[in-house]
C-alpha positions as CSV (number, residue, x, y, z in Angstrom):
1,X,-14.6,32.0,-57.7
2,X,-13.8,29.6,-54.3
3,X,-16.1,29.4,-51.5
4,X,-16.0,27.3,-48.5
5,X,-17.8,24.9,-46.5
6,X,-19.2,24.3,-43.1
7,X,-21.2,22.2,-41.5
8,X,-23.0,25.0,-38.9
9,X,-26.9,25.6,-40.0
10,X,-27.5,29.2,-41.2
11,X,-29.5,31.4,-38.0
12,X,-33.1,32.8,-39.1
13,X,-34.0,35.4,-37.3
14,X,-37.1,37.0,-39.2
15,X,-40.8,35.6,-40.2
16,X,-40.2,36.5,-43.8
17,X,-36.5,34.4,-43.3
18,X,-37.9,31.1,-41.7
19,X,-40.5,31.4,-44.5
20,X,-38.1,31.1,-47.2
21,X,-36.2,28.6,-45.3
22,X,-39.1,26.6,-44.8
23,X,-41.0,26.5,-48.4
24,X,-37.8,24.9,-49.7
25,X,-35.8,28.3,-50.2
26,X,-32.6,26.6,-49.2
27,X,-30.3,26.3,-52.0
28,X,-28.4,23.9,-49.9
29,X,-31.4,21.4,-49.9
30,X,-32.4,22.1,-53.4
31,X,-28.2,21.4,-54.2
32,X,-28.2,17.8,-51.9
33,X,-31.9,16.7,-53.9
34,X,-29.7,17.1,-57.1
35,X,-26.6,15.4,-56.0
36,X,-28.3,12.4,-54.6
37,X,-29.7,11.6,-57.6
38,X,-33.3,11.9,-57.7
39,X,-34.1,11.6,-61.7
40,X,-35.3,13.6,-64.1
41,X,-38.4,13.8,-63.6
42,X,-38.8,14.8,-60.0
43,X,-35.8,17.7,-60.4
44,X,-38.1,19.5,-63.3
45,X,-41.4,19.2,-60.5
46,X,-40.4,22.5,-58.8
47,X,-43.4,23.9,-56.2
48,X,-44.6,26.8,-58.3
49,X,-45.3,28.6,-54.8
50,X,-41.8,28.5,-53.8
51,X,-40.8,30.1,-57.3
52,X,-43.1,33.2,-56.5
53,X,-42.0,33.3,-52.9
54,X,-38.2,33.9,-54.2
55,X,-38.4,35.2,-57.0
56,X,-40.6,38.0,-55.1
57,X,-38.2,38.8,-52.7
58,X,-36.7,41.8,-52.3
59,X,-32.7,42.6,-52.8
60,X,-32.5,43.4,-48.8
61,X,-34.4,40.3,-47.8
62,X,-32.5,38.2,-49.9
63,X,-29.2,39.9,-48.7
64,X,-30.5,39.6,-44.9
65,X,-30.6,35.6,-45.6
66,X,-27.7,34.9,-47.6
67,X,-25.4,36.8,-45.0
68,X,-26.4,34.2,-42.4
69,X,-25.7,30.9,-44.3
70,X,-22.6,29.0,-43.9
71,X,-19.6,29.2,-46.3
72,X,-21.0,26.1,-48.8
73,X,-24.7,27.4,-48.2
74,X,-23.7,30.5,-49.5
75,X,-21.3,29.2,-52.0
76,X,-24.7,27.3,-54.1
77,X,-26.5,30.6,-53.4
78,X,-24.3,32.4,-55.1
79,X,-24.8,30.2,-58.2
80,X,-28.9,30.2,-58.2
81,X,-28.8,32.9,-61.2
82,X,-27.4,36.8,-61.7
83,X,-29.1,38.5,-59.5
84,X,-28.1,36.0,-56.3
85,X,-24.7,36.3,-57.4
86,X,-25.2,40.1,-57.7
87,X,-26.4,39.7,-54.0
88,X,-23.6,37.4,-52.8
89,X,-20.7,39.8,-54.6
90,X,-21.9,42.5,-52.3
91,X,-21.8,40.8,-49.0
92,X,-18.3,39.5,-50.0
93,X,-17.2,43.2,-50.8
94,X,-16.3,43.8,-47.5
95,X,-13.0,42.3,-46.1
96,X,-13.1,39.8,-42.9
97,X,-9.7,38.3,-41.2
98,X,-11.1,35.4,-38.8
99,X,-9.2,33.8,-36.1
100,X,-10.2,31.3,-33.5
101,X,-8.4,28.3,-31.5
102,X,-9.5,25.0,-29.8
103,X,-7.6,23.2,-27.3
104,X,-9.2,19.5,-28.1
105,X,-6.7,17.3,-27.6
106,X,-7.6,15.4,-30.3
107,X,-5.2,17.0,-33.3
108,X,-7.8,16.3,-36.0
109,X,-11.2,17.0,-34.5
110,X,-9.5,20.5,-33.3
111,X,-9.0,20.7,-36.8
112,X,-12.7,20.5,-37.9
113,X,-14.2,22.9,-34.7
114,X,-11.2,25.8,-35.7
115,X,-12.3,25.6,-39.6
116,X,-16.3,25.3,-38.6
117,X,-16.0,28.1,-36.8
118,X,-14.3,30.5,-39.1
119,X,-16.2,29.3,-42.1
120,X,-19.6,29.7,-40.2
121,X,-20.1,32.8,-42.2
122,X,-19.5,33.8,-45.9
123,X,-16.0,34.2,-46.7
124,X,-13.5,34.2,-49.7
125,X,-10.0,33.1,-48.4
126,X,-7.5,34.9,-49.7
127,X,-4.8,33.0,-47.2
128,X,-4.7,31.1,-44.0
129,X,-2.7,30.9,-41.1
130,X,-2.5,27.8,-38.9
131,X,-0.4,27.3,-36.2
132,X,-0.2,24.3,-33.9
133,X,2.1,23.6,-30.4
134,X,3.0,20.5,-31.5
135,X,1.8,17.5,-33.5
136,X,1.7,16.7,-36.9
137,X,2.2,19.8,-39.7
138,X,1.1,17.8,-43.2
139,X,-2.4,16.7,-41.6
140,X,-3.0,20.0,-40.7
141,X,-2.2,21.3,-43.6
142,X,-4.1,18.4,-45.4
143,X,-6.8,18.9,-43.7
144,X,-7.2,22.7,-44.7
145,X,-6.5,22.4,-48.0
146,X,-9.7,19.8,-48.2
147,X,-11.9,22.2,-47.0
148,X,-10.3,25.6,-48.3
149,X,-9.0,24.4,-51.8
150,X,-6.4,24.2,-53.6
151,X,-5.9,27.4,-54.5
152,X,-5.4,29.5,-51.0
153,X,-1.8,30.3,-49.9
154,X,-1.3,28.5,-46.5
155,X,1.1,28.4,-43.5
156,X,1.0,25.7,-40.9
157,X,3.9,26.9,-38.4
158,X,4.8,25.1,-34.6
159,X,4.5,27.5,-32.0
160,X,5.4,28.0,-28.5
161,X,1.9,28.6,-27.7
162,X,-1.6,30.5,-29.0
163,X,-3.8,33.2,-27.5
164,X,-6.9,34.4,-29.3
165,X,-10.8,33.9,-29.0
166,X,-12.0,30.0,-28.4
167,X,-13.9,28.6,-31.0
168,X,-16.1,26.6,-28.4
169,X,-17.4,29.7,-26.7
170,X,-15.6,32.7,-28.1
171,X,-14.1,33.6,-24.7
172,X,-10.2,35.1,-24.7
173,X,-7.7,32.4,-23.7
174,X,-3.8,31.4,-24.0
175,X,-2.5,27.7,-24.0
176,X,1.3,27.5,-23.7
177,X,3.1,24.0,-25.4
178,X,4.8,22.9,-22.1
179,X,2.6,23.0,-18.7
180,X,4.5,22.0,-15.4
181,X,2.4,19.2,-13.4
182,X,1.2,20.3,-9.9
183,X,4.3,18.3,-8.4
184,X,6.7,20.7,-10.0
185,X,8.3,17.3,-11.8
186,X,7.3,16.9,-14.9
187,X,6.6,18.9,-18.1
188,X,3.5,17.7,-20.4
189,X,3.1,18.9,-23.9
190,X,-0.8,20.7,-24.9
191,X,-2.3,20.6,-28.4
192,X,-3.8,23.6,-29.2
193,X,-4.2,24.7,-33.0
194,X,-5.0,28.6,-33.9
195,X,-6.5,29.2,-37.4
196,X,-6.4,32.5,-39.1
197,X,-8.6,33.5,-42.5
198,X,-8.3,36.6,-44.2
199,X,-10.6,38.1,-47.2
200,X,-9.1,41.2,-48.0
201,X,-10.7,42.6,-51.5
202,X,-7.8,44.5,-53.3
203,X,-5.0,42.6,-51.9
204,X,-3.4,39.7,-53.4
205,X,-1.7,37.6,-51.4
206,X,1.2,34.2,-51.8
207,X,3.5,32.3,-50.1
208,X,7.1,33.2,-50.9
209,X,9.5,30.5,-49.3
210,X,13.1,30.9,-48.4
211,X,15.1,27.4,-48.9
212,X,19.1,27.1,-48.4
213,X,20.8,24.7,-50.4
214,X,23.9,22.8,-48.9
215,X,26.7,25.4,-49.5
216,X,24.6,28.2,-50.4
217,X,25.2,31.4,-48.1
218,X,22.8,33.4,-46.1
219,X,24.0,36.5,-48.5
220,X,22.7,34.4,-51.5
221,X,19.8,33.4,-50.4
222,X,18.7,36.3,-48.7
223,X,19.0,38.2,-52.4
224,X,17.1,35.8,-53.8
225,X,14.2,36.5,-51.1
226,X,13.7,39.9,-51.5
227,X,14.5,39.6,-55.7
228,X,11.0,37.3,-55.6
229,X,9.2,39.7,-53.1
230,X,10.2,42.6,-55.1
231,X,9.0,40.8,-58.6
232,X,5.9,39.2,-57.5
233,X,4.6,42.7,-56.0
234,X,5.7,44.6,-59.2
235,X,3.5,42.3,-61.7
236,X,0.5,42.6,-59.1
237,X,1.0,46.3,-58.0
238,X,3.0,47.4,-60.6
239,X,5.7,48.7,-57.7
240,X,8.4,47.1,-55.5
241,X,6.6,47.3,-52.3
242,X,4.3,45.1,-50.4
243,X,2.2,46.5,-48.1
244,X,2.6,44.0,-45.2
245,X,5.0,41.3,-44.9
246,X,3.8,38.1,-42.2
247,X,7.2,35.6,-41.6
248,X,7.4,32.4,-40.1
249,X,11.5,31.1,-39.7
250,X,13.1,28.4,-38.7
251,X,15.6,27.8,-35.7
252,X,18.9,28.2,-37.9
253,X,21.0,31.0,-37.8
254,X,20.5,31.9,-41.3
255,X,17.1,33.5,-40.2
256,X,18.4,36.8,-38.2
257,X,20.9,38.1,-41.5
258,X,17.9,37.7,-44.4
259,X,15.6,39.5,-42.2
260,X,17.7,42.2,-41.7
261,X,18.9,42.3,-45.3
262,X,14.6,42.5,-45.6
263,X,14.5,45.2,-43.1
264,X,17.4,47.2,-45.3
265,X,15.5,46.5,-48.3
266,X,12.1,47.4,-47.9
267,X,10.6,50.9,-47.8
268,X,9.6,52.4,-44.6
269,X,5.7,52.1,-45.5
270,X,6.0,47.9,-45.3
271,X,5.2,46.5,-42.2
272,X,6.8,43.7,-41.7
273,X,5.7,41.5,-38.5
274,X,6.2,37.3,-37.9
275,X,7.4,34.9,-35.7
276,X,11.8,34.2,-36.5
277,X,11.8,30.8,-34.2
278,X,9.9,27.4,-35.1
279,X,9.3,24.9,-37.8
280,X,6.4,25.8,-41.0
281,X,4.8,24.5,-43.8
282,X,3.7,26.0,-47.0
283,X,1.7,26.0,-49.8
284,X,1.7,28.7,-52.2
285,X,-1.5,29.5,-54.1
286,X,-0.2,27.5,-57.2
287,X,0.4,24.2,-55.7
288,X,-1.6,21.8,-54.5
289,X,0.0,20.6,-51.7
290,X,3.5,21.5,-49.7
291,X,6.2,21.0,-51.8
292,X,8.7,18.2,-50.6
293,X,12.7,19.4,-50.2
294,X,15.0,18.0,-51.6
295,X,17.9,15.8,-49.8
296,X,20.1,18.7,-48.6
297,X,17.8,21.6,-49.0
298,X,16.5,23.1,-45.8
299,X,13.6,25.7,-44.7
300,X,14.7,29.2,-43.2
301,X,11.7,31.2,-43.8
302,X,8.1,31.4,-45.3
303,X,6.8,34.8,-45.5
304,X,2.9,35.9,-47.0
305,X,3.4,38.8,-49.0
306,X,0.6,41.6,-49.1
307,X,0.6,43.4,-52.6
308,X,-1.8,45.9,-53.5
309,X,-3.9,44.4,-56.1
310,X,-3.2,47.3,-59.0
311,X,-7.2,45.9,-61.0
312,X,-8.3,46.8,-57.7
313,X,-12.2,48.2,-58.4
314,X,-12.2,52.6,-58.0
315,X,-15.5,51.9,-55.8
316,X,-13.4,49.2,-53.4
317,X,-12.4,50.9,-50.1
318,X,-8.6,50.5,-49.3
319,X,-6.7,47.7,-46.8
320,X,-4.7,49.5,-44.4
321,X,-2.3,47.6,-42.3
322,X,-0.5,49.2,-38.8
323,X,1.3,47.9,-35.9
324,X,2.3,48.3,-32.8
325,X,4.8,46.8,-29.8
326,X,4.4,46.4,-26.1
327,X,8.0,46.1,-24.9
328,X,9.4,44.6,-21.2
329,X,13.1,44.9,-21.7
330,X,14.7,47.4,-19.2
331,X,18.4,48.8,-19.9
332,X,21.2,48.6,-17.0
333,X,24.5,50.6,-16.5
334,X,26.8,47.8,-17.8
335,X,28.2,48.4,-21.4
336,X,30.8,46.4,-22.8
337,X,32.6,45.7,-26.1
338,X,33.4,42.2,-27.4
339,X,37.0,41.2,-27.5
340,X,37.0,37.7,-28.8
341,X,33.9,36.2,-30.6
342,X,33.6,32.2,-31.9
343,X,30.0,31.1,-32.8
344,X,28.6,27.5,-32.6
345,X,27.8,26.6,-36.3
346,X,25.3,24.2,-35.3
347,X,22.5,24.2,-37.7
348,X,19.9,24.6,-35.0
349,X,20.5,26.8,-31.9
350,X,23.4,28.1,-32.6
351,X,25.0,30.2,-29.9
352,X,27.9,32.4,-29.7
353,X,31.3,32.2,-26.7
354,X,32.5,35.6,-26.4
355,X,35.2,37.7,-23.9
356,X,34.7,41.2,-23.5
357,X,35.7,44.8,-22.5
358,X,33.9,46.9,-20.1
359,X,33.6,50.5,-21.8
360,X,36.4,52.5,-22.1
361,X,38.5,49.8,-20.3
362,X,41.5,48.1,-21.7
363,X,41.4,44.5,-19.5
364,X,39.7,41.7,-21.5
365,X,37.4,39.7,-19.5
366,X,36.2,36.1,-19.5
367,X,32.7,34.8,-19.1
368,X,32.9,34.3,-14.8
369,X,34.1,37.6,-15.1
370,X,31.5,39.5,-16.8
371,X,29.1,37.1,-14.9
372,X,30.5,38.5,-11.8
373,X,29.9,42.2,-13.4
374,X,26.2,41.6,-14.0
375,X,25.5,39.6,-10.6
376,X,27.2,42.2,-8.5
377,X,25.0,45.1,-10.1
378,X,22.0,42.7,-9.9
379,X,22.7,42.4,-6.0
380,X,23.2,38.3,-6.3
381,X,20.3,38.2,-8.2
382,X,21.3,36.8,-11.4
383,X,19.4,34.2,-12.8
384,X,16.1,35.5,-11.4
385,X,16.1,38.4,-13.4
386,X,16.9,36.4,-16.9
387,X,19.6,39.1,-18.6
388,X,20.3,39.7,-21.9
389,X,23.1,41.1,-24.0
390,X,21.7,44.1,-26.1
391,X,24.3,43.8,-28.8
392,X,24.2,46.5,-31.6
393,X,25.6,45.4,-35.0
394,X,26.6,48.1,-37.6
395,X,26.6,46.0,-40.7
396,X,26.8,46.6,-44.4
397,X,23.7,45.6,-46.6
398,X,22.8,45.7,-50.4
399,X,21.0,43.5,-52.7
400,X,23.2,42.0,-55.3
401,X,25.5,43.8,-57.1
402,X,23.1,46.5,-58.2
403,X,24.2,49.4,-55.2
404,X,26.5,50.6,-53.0
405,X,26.6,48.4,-49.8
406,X,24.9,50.5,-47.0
407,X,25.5,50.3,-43.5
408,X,22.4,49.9,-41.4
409,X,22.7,49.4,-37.0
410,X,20.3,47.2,-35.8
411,X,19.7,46.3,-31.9
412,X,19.5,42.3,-31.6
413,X,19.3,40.9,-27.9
414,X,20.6,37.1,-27.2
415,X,20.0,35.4,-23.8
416,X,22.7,34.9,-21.4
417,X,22.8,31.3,-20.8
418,X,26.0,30.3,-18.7
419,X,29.7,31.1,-18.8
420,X,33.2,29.8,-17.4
421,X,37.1,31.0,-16.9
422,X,37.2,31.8,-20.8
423,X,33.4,32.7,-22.2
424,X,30.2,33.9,-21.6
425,X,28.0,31.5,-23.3
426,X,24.7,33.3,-24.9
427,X,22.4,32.0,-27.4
428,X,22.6,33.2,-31.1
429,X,24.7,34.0,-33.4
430,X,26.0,37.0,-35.7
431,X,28.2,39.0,-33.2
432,X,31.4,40.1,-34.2
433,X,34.8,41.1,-32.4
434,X,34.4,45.3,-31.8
435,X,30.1,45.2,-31.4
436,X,29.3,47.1,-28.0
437,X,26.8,45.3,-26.2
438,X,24.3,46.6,-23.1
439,X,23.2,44.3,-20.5
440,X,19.2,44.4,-20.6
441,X,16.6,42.5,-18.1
442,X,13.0,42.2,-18.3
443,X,10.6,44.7,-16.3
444,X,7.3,44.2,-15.6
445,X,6.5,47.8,-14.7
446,X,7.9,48.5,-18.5
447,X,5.7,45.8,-19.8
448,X,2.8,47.3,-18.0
449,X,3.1,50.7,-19.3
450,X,3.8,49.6,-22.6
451,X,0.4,48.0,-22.6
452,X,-1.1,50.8,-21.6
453,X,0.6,52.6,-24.7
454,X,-0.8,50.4,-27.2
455,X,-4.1,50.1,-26.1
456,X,-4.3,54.1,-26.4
457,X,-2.7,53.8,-30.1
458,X,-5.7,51.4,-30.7
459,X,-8.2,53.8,-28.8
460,X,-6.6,56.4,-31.6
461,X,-6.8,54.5,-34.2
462,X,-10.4,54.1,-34.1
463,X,-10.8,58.1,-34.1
464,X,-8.8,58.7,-37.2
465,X,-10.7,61.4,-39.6
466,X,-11.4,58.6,-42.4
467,X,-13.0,56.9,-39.1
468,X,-11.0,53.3,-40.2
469,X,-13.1,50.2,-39.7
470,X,-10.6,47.2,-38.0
471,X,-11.8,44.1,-39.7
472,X,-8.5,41.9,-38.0
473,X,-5.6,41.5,-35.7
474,X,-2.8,39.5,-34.9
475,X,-0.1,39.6,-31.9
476,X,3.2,38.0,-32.0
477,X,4.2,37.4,-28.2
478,X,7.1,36.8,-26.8
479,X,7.0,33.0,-25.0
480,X,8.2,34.2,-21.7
481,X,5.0,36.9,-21.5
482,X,1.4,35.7,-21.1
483,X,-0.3,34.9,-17.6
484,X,2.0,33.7,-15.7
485,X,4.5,36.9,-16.3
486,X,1.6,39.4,-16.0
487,X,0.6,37.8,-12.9
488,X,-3.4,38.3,-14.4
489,X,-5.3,36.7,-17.5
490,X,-5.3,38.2,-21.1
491,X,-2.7,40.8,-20.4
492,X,-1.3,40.6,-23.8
493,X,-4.9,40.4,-25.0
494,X,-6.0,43.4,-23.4
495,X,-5.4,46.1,-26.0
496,X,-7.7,44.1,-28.4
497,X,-10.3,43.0,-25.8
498,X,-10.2,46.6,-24.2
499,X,-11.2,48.4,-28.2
500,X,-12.6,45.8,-29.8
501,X,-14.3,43.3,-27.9
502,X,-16.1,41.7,-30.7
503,X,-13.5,41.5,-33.0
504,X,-12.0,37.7,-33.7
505,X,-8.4,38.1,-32.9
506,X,-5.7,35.4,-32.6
507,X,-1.9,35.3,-31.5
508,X,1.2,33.1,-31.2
509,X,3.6,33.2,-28.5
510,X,7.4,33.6,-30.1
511,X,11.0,32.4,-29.2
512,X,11.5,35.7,-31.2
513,X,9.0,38.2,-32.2
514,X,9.7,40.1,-35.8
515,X,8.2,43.5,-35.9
516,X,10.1,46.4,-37.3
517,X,10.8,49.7,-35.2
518,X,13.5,52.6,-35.2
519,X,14.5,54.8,-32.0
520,X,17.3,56.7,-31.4
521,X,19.5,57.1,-29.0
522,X,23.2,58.6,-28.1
523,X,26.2,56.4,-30.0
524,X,29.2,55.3,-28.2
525,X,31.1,59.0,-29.1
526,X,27.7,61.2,-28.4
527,X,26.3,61.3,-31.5
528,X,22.7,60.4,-31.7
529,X,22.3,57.0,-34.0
530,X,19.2,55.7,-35.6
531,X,18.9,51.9,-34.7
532,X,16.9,49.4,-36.4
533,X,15.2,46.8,-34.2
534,X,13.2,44.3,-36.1
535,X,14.0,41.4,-33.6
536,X,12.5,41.6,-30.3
537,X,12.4,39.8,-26.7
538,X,9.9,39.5,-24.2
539,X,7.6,42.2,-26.4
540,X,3.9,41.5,-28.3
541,X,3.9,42.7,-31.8
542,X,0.8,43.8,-32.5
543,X,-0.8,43.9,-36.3
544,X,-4.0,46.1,-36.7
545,X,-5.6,45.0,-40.3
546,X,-8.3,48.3,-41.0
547,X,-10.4,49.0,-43.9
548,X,-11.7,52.5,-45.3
549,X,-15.1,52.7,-47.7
C-alpha cells in the first residue's frame, strides 16, 4: 500500500484536534524522533497521558484528524496499529482525481508547488498526468516518480498550453506556450506545468505504449495496440473492454490510422478522449523509470487504460466515466471530390498536395483554383476565416486476421495551408484519390452555443436518479480556442466552473483533440450515413469522471 508525501502542515480546526496535535498525537513527529536516531532508551519513554488521550479517542475524531493531514502524515498514520489503518482505509474509499497548474518559470520549483498541492490531502495514486509547454520531459517525470513511487503509471506529455485551477490560489486560468510581445515582433515561450492525480478504487489503471519500429507499418502496429489493450483489460476485468481510454500521440502520421483502427475496435461503452499532437513520456506501473528507445524505434502514442477492476469489493460504489464536446466548426456550400492525391512522407508534419472536383463536375481543378472557389464564397476573406477541408474517408478496418474487414466513415478535418497552379497544400495526411471533402471554417456563434450545450449536459448530469457524485474532470481544447478566440476569460472553463465550482479540474490545449462522437447526416446519393469523428478541430473535449455509493 503507497502513500505520498507533502510538505503542507495538516489544518486543525477543533479543540479536541489541536489537543491531540499538541500532546504529541502527531505520528509525523513521533515517525522524525525515530528516524533521527534518538536511542533506545528515550523511544521506549512514551508520555503515558498521550497514550490515554489517543487511545481514548473516538473513530469519528480520529477520522476528523487523519482526513486533514498531508499525504506522508497520513501515510505513518495509517501504520500506528489496526484500528488507524481501519480509519485510514475508509477515508481512502472514496475516489479523488486532482489537478492543479503553476506558471513559475522555474521548471523544477513548478514541479514541487503542482505536486504539494495535489498531495496536500490523503490520496492513493492510481496514475498521473503531467503535462508541460515546453522544457525538459525526464526531470519531470523524475521528479514525480520521487515523490509518487515507483509504482504509479505516469505520462509527462508537451502541450500547446494548460487551463485548470492554480495551485498558488486556486483561481481558473489558461497559459498558452507562445505569447506575442506587446510590439507584435517577437514570440516568447511560457513554462507552465499541469499535474493530474487520480484515486479511483475499483479501477486499475497502466500505461500501454505504441512504438513503430523502422519498417513496421501503421497496420501492424496498430494491431498490436489494441491486441495489448484488449489482453491487459481481459486479465483485470475478465472482458475486452476498458472503460475509458486517455491518449497522448505524437506528430507522425502514423497517429490518425491506429486511432481510428481503436475507434473500429472498441465497443461503443469506451470512451475514448486524448490529445493526437505532441511529444510524451511514460512509465508504466512496472518500471521504474521511462524506458529508453532503441536506435530506430520511435513513439506514436501512449494511452492510460481504465479497466474495471473485476476483485472490486460488492460494498465499493462504481466509477463512471462520460464526455462531452463543445464544437466551433461551421459547414459552407462548397463540396468537392479529390482528383489527384500525393502526401508528404515526412516523419513529422506531414501534409498532403491534392487537385480536385467540385461536386458533380467533371473539370479537375488545381490548388489557385479551388483557392479561388473558397475566397470568392468567403467574399475575399480567406485567410481570416482559417478554412478547413472536412474530408470523409470510408476505410476498411479489422484486427488481424481474425474478421472480416469492416468499413467504417470517419470525418477528419486538415487545415488549408497554401496552394499554387497544381495543388492545394493542407496539412495531414491519409486522403485518398475519390474522398469527397466539405470546406468548413470556425464560428464563434457555433462555439458559443455549443458551450451552452455542455454546461446543460453537466447541469443534467448532476440530476441523474443514482444522484452521481463528480469527483474529476478533464478538457482537451483545441489550441486555437481559449481567451483570445472567446474574446472573455475561462470560456472553455465555464461548464466546469458554472456546475462545479469547487471541483479541481485541469486541461490541455490540443493541435488535435481525440474524443469519440457519431452523427449522421445525408451521403453523397441521399442516403443517410453514420460518420465517426474521433478527431476534432477548434472543439474542447470534455471528460466528466463520477462516482455512485
Amino acid at each position: 500500500m503507497d502513500f505520498y508525501y507533502n510538505k503542507q502542515k495538516a489544518q486543525i480546526n477543533s479543540p479536541e484536534e489541536e489537543n491531540f496535535v499538541s500532546h504529541g498525537g502527531s505520528v509525523v513527529s513521533t515517525k522524525k524522533k525515530m528516524i533521527k536516531g534518538t536511542s533506545e532508551k528515550s523511544k521506549k519513554k512514551i508520555d503515558m497521558a498521550d497514550m490515554v488521550l489517543i487511545a481514548s479517542m473516538n473513530d469519528d475524531l480520529l477520522h476528523n484528524i487523519l482526513l486533514r493531514l498531508p499525504a506522508k502524515s497520513f501515510a505513518f498514520a495509517s501504520c500506528v496499529n489496526r484500528s488507524w489503518n481501519n480509519v485510514c482505509n475508509r477515508i481512502l474509499s472514496r475516489p479523488k482525481m486532482v489537478s492543479a497548474f503553476s506558471r513559475n518559470p522555474n521548471q523544477t520549483r513548478a514541479g514541487e508547488e503542482v505536486l504539494d498541492k495535489v498531495l496536500s490531502k490523503p490520496i492513493r495514486p492510481d496514475f498521473v498526468i503531467a503535462n508541460i509547454t515546453c522544457g525538459n520531459m525526464e526531470e519531470t517525470l523524475t521528479l514525480i516518480t520521487e515523490r509518487v513511487g515507483s509504482r504509479v503509471p505516469i505520462i509527462v506529455s508537451v502541450v500547446a498550453g494548460i487551463l485548470g485551477k492554480e495551485a498558488c490560489n486556486d483561481n481558473p486560468g489558461e497559459v498558452k506556450h507562445h505569447v506575442t510581445t506587446d510590439d507584435g515582433l517577437s514570440v516568447v515561450a511560457n513554462f507552465a506545468i499541469l499535474l493530474t492525480i487520480g484515486y479511483l478504487p475499483g479501477i486499475k489503471v497502466d500505461v500501454i505504449p505504441v512504438i513503430q519500429a523502422k519498417g513496421e507499418s501503421e497496420a501492424d502496429i496498430g494491431d498490436k495496440f489494441v491486441m495489448g489493450i484488449r489482453n491487459y483489460v481481459s486479465v483485470v476485468s475478465g472482458h475486452a473492454a476498458p472503460a475509458c481510454l486517455i491518449l497522448f500521440g505524437e506528430d507522425t502520421h502514423a497517429t490518425e490510422p491506429i486511432l481510428h483502427k481503436l475507434d473500429y475496435a472498441m465497443p461503443a461503452e469506451t470512451i475514448i478522449v486524448g490529445d493526437q499532437i505532441g511529444e510524451f513520456l511514460h512509465k508504466c506501473g512496472n518500471e521504474r523509470r521511462n524506458v529508453q528507445l532503441h536506435k530506430d524505434d520511435s513513439r506514436v502514442l501512449a494511452g492510460l487504460i481504465f479497466a474495471r477492476d473485476r476483485h472490486r469489493p460488492a460494498q465499493a460504489g462504481k466509477i463512471h466515466f462520460d464526455t462531452a464536446i463543445s464544437r466551433a466548426m461551421s459547414s459552407v456550400d462548397l463540396r468537392y471530390k479529390a482528383a489527384n492525391v500525393r502526401v508528404s512522407r515526412r516523419p513529422r508534419c506531414p501534409s498532403t498536395l491534392l487537385t480536385a472536383k467540385r461536386g458533380g463536375e467533371a473539370e479537375v481543378l488545381n490548388g489557385d483554383q479551388i483557392l479561388d472557389d473558397i475566397n470568392d464564397f468567403l467574399g475575399n476573406q480567406l485567410w481570416e476565416n482559417d478554412p478547413y477541408l472536412g474530408v470523409l474517408k470510408r476505410r476498411k478496418y479489422s484486427i488481424g486476421l481474425e474478421e472480416k474487414p469492416k468499413i467504417m466513415a470517419s470525418l477528419v478535418f486538415h487545415q488549408v495551408t497554401g496552394a499554387d497552379e497544381q495543388d492545394l497544400l493542407v496539412n495531414g495526411a491519409e486522403i485518398r484519390t475519390g474522398d469527397y471533402f466539405q470546406v468548413y471554417l470556425p464560428d464563434l456563434k457555433v462555439a458559443e452555443a455549443s458551450l451552452n450545450a455542455v454546461s446543460s449536459q453537466l447541469r443534467n448530469l448532476k440530476s441523474k436518479p443514482n444522484k452521481p457524485e463528480v469527483v474529476g474532470g478533464f478538457v482537451f481544447v483545441g489550441s486555437r480556442r481559449g481567451d483570445s478566440f472567446f474574446g472573455r476569460q475561462n470560456a472553455d472553463c465555464s461548464p466546469f466552473l458554472e456546475n462545479f465550482p469547487e471541483l479541481p479540474f485541469g486541461g490541455i490545449f490540443c493541435n488535435s483533440e481525440i474524443g469519440r462522437s457519431l452523427f449522421v447526416e445525408d451521403g453523397e446519393e441521399k442516403k443517410e450515413v453514420s460518420i465517426r469523428r474521433c478527431l476534432h478541430v477548434y472543439s474542447s473535449v470534455y471528460l466528466i469522471v463520477s462516482y455512485t455509493s
